[in-house]
Phi, psi and omega in degrees: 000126170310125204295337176251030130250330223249302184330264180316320173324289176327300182302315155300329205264002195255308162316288188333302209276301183312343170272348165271335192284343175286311138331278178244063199308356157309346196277135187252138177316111173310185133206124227247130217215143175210109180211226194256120154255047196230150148217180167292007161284309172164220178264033260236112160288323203183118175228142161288133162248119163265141173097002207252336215236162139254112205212123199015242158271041178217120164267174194241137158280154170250138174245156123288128205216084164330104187311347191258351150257067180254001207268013171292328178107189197291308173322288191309317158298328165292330151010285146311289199274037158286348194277304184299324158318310166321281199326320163295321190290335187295326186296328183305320204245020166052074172224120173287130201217012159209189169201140165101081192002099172096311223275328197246115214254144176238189186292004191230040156235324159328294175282319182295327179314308193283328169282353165269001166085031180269167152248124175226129197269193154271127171229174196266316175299323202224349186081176152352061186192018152295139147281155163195146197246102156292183235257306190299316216244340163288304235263322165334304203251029184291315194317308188294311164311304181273019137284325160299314183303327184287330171317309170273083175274345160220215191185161182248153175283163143261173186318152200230127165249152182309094181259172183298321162311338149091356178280156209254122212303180204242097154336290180291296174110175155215140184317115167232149204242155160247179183319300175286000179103348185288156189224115174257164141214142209241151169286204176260335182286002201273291221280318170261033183250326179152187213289172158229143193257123187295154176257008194242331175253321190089024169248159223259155188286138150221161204300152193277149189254125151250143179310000000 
């Protein structure tokens, strides 16, 4: 990533989280990481890691942030991190909010999400962990959101895999949509290796149907 992409990005999404920590101070200090959140399993927008950085004697939590939903727009990342934000706060206040390493979000990462102005549904696969940025809590964070919007100036494909047959990914992709409306684009060998999964609704990207 070009050091006049990645420089301001890093520098908004480091702004975004000190403006929910401002908000909400239980939420603990990061150190902000951007790469790929794609493999044949699916999709990863976003994760909190506690505990990963070293900084003299003191460790750092990591938020991770996926380059390929970035192309969901600002809203939709903050999104992510109001998610992740949980996730950290649950770790501050030593509350388990998940199971099945991660994968399964329970009722009491449900509430710290929501006390954090997210909605948050049901899913049978992941639990408690559809996301949705209500109307009140976009508008709470409109600054922060158009600052994020100046920021994002590109996206990452997702990872293109490799099949036996050796064909060679389709460079431009094709459009795919979720549930919530986020819009990527992927290749076709990406797109036929298996589902790719929003991490903010928990529904699977599929090719956009044109009018």
């Amino acid at each position: 990533m070009s050091a006049t992409v990645a420089a301001p990005l890093v520098a908004a999404i480091e702004q975004a989280w000190a403006d929910i920590r401002e908000r909400h101070p239980e939420v603990p200090e990061v150190v902000v990481t951007i790469g790929s959140g794609s493999d044949a399993k699916g999709m990863k927008l976003g994760h909190f890691a506690a505990a990963r950085w070293v900084r003299g004697e003191d460790e750092l939590h990591e938020l991770f942030v996926g380059g390929e939903g970035l192309a969901g727009g600002a809203a939709s990342v903050l999104a992510t991190l109001l998610h992740e934000a949980a996730h950290a706060a649950a770790q501050s206040r030593g509350i388990q909010d998940t199971s099945r390493q991660g994968r399964y979000h329970n009722q009491r990462f449900k509430s710290i999400a929501e006390g954090l102005g997210l909605t948050i549904e049901h899913d049978q696969n992941i639990g408690w962990s559809v996301t949705t940025l209500p109307r009140h809590t976009e508008a709470e964070y409109a600054e922060t959101i158009a600052t994020l919007h100046t920021a994002i100036t590109a996206h990452r494909r997702a990872e293109a895999i490799a099949t036996g047959g050796g064909r060679k990914s389709n460079n431009n992709g094709a459009a795919v949509v979720c549930g919530c409306g986020r819009k990527i684009r992927a290749s076709l060998t990406v797109i036929e290796a298996g589902p790719i999964i929003c991490g903010i609704c928990g529904t699977p990207f599929e090719p956009e149907e044109n009018s």
